[in-house]
FITOR-492617 format. One line per 4 residues: number of its first residue (from 1); their letters; for each residue x, y, z of C-alpha. Coordinates in pm, 1 decimal, decimal comma. Each point is the difference from the previous one (the first is absolute). Layout:
BEGIN
NUM) a) X:Y:Z | ...
//
This chain:
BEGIN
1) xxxx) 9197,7:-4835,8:-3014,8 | 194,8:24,0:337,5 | 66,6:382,4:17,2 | 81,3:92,7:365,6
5) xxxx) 341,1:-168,9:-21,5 | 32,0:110,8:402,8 | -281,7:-248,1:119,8 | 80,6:-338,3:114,8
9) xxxx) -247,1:-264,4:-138,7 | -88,3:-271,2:228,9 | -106,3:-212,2:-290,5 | 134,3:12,9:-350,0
13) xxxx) -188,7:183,9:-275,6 | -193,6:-156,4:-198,8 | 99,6:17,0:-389,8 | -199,2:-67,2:-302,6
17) xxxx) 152,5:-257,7:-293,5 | 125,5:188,4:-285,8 | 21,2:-171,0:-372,7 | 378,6:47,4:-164,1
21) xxxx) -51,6:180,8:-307,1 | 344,1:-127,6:-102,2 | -78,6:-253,3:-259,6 | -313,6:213,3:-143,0
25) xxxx) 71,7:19,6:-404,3 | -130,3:375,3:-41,6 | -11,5:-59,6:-386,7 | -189,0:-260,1:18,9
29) xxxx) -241,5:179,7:247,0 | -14,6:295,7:-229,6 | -115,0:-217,6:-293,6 | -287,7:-118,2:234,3
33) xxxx) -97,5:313,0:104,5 | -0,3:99,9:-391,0 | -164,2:-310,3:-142,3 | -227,8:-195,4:270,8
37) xxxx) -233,6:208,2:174,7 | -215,2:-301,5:69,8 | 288,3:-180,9:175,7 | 21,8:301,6:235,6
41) xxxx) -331,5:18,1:122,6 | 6,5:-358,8:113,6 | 267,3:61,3:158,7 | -130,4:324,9:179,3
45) xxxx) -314,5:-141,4:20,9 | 161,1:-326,5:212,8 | 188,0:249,9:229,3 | -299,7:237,3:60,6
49) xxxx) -279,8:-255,3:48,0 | -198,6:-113,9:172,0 | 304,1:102,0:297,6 | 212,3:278,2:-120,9
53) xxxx) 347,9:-208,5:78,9 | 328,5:102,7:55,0 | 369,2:-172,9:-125,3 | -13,5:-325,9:283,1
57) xxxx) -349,8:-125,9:-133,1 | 7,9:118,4:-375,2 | 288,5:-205,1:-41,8 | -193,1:-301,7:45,0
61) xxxx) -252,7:47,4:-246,5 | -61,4:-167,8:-308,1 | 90,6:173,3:-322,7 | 93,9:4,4:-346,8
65) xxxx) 362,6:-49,9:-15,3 | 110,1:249,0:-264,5 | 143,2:174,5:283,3 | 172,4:-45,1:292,2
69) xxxx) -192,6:35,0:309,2 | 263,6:295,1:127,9 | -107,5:182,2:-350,3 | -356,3:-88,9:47,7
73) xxxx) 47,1:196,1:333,7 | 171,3:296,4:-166,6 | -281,2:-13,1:-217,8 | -245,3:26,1:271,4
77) xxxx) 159,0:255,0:173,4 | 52,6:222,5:-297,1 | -397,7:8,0:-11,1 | -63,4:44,0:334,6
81) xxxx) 251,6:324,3:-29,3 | -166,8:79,2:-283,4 | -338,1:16,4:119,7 | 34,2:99,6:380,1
85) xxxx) -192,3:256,2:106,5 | 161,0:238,7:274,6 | -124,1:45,6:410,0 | 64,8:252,0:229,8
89) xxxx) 153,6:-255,2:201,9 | 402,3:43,1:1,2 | 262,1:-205,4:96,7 | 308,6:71,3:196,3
93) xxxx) 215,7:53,7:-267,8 | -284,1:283,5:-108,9 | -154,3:-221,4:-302,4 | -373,2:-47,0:-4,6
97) xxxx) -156,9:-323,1:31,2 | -170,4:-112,2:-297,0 | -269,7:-238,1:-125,3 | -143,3:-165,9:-278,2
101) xxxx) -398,7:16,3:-96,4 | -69,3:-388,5:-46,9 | -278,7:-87,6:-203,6 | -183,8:-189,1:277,9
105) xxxx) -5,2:282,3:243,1 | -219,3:171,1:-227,4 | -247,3:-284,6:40,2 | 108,2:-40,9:366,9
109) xxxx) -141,2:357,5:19,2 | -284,5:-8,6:-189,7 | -178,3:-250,4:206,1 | 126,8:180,5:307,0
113) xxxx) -140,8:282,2:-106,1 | -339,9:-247,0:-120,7 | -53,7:-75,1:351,2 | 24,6:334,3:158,3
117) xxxx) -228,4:166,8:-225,8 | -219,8:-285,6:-26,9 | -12,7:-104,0:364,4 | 206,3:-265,0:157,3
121) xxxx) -38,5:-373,0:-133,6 | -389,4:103,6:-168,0 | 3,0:-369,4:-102,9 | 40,3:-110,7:444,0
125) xxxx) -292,0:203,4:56,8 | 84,1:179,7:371,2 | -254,7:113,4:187,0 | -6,6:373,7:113,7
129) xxxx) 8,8:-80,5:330,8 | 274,9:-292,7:-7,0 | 260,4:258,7:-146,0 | 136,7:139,3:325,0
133) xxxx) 61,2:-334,1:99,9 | 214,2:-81,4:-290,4 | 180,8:313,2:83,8 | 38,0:-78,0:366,2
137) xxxx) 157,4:-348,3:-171,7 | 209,9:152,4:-249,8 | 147,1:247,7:298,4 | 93,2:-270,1:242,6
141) xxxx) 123,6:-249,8:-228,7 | 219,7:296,3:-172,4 | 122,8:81,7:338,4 | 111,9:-353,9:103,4
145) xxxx) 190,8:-78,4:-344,3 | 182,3:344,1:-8,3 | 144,5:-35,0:332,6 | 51,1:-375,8:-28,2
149) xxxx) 212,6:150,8:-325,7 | 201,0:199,6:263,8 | 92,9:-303,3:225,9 | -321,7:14,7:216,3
153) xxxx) -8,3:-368,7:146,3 | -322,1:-89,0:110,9 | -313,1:-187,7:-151,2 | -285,2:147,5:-277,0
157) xxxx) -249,0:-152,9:306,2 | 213,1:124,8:312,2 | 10,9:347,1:-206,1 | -327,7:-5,0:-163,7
161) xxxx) -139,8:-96,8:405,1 | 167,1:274,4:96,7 | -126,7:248,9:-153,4 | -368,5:-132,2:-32,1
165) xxxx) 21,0:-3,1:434,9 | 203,1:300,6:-14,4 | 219,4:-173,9:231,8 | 311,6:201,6:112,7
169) xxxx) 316,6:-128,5:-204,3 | 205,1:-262,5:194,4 | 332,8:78,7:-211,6 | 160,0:191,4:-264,9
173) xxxx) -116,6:-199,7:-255,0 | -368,5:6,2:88,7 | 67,6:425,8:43,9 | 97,1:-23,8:-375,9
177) xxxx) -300,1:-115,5:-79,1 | -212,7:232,2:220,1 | 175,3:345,4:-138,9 | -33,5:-152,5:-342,1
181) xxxx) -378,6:-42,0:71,5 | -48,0:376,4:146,4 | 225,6:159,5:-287,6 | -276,5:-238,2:-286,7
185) xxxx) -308,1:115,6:218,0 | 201,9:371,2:3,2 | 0,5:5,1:-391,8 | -333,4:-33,7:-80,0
189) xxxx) -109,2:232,4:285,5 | 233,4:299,5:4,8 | 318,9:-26,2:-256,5 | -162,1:-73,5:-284,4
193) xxxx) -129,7:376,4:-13,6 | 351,1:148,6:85,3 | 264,4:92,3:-216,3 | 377,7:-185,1:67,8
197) xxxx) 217,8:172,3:208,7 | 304,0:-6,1:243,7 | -248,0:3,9:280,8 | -248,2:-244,7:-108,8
201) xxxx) 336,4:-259,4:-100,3 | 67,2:70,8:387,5 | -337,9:-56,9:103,3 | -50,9:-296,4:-191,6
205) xxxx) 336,2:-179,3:66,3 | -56,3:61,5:375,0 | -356,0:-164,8:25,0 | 193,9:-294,7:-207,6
209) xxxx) 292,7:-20,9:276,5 | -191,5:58,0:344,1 | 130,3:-174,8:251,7 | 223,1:-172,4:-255,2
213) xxxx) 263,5:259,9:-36,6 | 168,1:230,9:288,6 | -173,4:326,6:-40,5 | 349,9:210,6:-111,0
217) xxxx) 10,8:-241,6:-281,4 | -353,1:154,5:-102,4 | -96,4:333,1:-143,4 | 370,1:24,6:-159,9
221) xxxx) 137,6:-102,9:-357,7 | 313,1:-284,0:16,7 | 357,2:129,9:-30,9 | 312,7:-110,1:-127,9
225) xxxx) 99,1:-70,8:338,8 | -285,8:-243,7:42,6 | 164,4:-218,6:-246,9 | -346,8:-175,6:-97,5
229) xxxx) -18,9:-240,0:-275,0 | -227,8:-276,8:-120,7 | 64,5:-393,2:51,9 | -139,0:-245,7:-152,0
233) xxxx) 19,9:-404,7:-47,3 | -8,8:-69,4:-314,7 | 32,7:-406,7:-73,5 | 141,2:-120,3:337,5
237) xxxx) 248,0:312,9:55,5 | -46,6:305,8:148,3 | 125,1:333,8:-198,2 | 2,7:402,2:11,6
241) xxxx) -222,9:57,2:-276,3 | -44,1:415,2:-28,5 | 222,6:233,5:128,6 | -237,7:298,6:14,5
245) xxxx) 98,0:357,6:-139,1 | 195,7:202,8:267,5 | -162,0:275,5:219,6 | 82,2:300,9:-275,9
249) xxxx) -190,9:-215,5:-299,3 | -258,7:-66,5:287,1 | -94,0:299,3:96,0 | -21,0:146,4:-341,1
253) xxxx) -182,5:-254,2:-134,8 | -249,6:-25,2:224,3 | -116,8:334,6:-109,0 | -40,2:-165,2:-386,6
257) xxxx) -196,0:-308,3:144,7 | -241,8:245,1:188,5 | -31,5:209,6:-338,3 | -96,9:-326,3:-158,9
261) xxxx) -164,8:-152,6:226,6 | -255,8:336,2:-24,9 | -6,4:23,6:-376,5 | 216,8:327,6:14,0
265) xxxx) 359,1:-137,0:-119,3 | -116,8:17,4:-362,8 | -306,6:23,3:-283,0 | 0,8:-343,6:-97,3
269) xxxx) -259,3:-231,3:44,6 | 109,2:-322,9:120,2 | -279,4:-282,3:85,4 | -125,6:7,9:409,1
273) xxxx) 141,4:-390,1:-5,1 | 338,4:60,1:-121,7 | 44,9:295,7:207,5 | -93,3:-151,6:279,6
277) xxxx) 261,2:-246,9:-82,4 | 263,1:231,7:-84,4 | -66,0:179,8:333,4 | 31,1:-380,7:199,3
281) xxxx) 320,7:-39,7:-147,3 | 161,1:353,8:50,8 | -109,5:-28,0:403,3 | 179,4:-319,9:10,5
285) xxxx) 319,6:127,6:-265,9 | 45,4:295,3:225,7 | -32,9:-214,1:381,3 | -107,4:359,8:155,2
289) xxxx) 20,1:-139,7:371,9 | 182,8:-241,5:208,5 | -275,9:-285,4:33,0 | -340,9:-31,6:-167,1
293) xxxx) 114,9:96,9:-364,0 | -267,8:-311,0:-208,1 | -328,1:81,5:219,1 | 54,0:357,5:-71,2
297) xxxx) 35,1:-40,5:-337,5 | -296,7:-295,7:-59,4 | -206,9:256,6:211,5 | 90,1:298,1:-259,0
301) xxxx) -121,3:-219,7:-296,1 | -304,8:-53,3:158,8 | -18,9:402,7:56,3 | 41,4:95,0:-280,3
305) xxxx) -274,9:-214,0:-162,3 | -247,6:94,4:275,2 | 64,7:303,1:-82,8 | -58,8:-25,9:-339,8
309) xxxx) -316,7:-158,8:42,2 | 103,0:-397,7:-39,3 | -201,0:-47,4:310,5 | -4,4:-359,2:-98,1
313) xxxx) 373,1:-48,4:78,0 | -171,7:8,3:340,3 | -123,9:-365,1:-40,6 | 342,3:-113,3:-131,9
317) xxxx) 265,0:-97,6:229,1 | 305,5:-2,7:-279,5 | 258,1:-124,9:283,3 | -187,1:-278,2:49,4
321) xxxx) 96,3:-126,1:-376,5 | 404,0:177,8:62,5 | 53,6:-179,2:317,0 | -39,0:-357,1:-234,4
325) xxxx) 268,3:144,0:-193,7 | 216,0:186,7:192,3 | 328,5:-82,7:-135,5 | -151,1:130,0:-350,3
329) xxxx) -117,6:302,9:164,6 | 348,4:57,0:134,9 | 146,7:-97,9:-366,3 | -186,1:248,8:-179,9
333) xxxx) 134,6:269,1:196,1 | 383,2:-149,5:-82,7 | -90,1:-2,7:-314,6 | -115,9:351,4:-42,7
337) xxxx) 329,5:137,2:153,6 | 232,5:-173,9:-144,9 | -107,5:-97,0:-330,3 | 33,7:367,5:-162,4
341) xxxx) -247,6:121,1:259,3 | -288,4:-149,7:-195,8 | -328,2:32,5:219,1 | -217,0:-226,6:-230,2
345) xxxx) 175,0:-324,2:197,2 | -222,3:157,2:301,2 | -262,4:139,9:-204,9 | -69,1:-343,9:-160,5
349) xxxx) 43,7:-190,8:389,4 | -286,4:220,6:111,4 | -262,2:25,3:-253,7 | -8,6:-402,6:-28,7
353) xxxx) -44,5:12,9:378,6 | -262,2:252,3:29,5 | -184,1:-212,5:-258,9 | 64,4:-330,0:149,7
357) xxxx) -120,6:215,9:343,9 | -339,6:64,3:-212,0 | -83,9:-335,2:-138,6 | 97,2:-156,0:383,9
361) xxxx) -251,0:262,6:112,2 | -316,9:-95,2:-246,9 | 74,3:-370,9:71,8 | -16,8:85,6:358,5
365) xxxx) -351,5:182,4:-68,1 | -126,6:-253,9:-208,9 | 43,8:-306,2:271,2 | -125,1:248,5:285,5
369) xxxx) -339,2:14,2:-255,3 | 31,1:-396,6:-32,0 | 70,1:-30,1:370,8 | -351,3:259,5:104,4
373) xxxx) -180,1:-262,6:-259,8 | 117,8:-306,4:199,9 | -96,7:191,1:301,5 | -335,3:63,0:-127,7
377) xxxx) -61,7:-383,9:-50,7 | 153,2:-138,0:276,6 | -207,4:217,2:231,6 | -351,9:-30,4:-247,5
381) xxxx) -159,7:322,9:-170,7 | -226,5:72,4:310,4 | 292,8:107,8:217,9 | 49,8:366,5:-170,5
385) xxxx) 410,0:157,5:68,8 | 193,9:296,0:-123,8 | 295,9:-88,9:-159,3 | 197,8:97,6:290,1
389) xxxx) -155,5:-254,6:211,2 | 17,4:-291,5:-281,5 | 398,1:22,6:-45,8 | 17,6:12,8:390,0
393) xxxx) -204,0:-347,6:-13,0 | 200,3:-92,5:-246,1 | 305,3:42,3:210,1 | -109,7:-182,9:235,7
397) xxxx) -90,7:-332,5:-183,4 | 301,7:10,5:-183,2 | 274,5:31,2:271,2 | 72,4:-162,8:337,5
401) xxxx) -40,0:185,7:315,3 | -118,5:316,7:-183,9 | -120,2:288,2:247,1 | -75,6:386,3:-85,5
405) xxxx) -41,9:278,4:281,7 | -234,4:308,5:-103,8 | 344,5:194,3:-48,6 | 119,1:-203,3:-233,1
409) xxxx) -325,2:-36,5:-227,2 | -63,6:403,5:4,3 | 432,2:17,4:-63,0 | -61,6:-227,0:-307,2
413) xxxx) -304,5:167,1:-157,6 | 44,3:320,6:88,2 | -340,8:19,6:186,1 | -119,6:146,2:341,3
417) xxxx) 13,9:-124,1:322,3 | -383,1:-19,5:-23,0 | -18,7:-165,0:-335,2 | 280,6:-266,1:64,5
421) xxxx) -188,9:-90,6:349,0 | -323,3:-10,8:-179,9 | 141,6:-244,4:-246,4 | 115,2:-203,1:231,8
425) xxxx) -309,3:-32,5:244,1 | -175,5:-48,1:-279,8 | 203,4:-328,8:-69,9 | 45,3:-130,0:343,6
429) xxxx) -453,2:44,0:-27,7 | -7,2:-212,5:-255,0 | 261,3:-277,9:217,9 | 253,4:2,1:-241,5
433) xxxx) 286,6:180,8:256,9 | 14,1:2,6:303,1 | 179,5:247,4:267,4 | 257,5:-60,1:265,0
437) xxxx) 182,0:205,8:248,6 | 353,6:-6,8:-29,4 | 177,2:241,6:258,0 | -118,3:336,7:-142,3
441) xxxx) -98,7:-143,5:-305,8 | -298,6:-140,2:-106,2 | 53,8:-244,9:-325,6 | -245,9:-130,0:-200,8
445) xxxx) 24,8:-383,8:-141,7 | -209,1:-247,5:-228,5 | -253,0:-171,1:144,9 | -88,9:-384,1:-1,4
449) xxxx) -308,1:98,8:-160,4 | 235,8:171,3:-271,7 | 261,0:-283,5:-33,7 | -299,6:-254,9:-38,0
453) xxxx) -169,2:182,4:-258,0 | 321,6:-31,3:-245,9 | 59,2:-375,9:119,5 | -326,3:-66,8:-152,7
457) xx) 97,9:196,5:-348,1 | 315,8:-220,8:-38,0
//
């Protein structure tokens, strides 16, 4: 795994467990193979779901004794050879990665698939007009999480305030989270429609670095002499984790990834989702530039989907659900390189994800619905608000010292200046918020007349 023999690690590199195959009785295994089929698949079956594991976990599993669990292993990996389907990705040594079509992904897909062709969440029921909000959610939320994956430090509600006042970042961390937001906002307006290239890898890596990254380090590839690597903790140490390809494999590759990335590397069909993934994992394999590596790659997942018409990914902020298991996220890439450059460690990782990322979502829709209906009695049938107006209530019964600006309602649901004022008058009318100058500001809080009327619904 640790090719350039001329860098000097500042951390040790992190290895993988491997199983001795010493002690494995390959005439006994042969019998197996010849006489219990049934045995086999359970123990396939055990390695491949519902987590597709590798040695350090399968180990500890359960199972029939007939074999060892070093044979069992062998046994595993002779099917995962024997089924492993090939990717354009390569690997240093010039083999390509390879992965394994698990039965649930084709059910993982399916309902993926369900839910773009059928509308998002039919069952949650959301209203034409709420949608860009969701989307306005689904951006910021992505945009805090990714960065927060790349060591942002700062708050969801410092970051999320932030933005929503399009207050000018205080720190690097806070800049993170800004670029992230303009390269989201930048996908669904302008890239989506492009074809990958050189320039727009520039482009987008430089929105993601403003002001976080000296300008020479922009606009330029990484070089041997850059000597970048990753680092990561993993349990209480910290360890060089990827040593990325050198600048020749770089720069060749690159061209490949592009070629994929725009359907032209080769004929076969391979399913939006998984390409996406694929294309995720090569960005972050290949570490094109000195700094910024994940958000450019989580940003070219959500590309190429846009592109591809799963506008709904636009609702779903997937790092959200990765930063919660970070360590795993890091794992599957470990596990990819260095067990026999099998991709279906990562390929497995982010499919769960993106479906944990869609059931989070339709929860989240179904207790804004329950939250509007609360609204709704709390404030008695005769008072008549959007739904924009009812989860701003809402807001403010259910947290202390909650205040909104007209910036930060028209930020949130992607409304005009006019609309988000008119909202907001209309609410401050009926005595339910009430305005106060604040410097340059004017922020609007609950009222008595607000706070009274859910005392008495307790």
């Amino acid at each position: 795994m640790l090719r350039n023999m001329k860098l000097t690690l500042a951390n040790p590199f992190y290895y993988i467990s491997k199983p001795s195959f010493k002690e494995v009785n390959y005439s006994n295994l042969s019998e197996i193979l010849k006489s219990n089929r049934n045995y086999i698949k359970q123990i396939v079956l055990a390695a491949n779901d519902p987590k597709y594991l590798y040695w350090d976990k399968f180990k500890h599993k359960s199972l029939p004794k007939s074999l060892s669990m070093e044979e069992q292993w062998l046994l595993v990996h002779m099917y995962r050879d024997a089924s492993a389907i090939e990717t354009p990705i390569k690997s240093v040594e010039g083999e390509n990665f390879k992965w394994t079509r698990l039965v649930s992904f084709d059910e993982r897909l399916h309902e993926i698939d369900m839910l773009v062709g059928g509308g998002l969440f039919p069952k949650s029921k959301i209203p034409v007009g709420d949608r860009e909000t969701y989307v306005s959610r689904g951006v910021i939320e992505e945009s805090i999480a990714s960065s927060q994956l790349e060591g942002a430090h700062t708050t969801r509600a410092a970051a999320k305030k932030m933005i929503l006042e399009k207050k000018k970042p205080k720190n690097k961390s806070e800049q993170m989270i800004q670029n992230n937001y303009q390269v989201m906002l930048a996908l669904e307006d302008d890239f989506k429609g492009r074809e990958l290239s050189r320039e727009m890898l520039f482009e987008l890596h430089s929105m993601l670095t403003e002001n976080t990254l000296e300008t020479h380090q922009q606009k330029r590839f990484r070089q041997d002499d850059d000597e970048i690597v990753v680092e990561g903790m993993i349990g209480s140490e910290t360890y060089t984790t990827h040593v990325p390809p050198d600048e020749i494999i770089l720069d060749k590759e690159l061209d490949r990834l592009i070629a994929y990335a725009n359907d032209s590397l080769d004929d076969k069909f391979t399913h939006p989702i998984i390409k996406a993934i694929f294309i995720h994992f090569w960005v972050g394999y290949l570490h094109p530039f000195v700094d910024g590596n994940g958000r450019l790659a989580r940003a070219l997942f959500y590309w190429y989907l846009l592109k591809k018409g799963y506008w709904t990914f636009s609702y779903i902020p997937i790092s959200t659900v990765i930063k919660k298991s970070s360590t795993q996220y890091a794992m599957a890439y470990i596990y990819a390189e260095q067990d026999g450059d099998d991709i279906t460690y990562f390929l497995d990782y982010q499919m769960r994800k993106v479906m944990q990322a869609m059931k989070e979502f339709s929860d989240f829709v179904e207790r804004q619905a329950k939250q509007n209906q609360k609204v709704g009695q709390i404030l008695n049938s005769k008072i008549a608000l959007n739904d924009r107006q009812k989860q701003l209530v809402f807001y403010f019964i259910s947290e202390d010292k909650a205040s909104t600006t007209t910036t930060s309602h028209l930020i949130l649901n992607e409304i005009s200046r006019v609309t988000a004022t008119k909202d907001l008058k209309e609410l401050e009318k009926l005595k339910l918020i009430e305005a106060q100058k604040e410097g340059k500001y004017v922020r609007y809080y609950a009222t008595d007349k607000l706070k009274s009327m859910v005392e008495l619904d307790k």
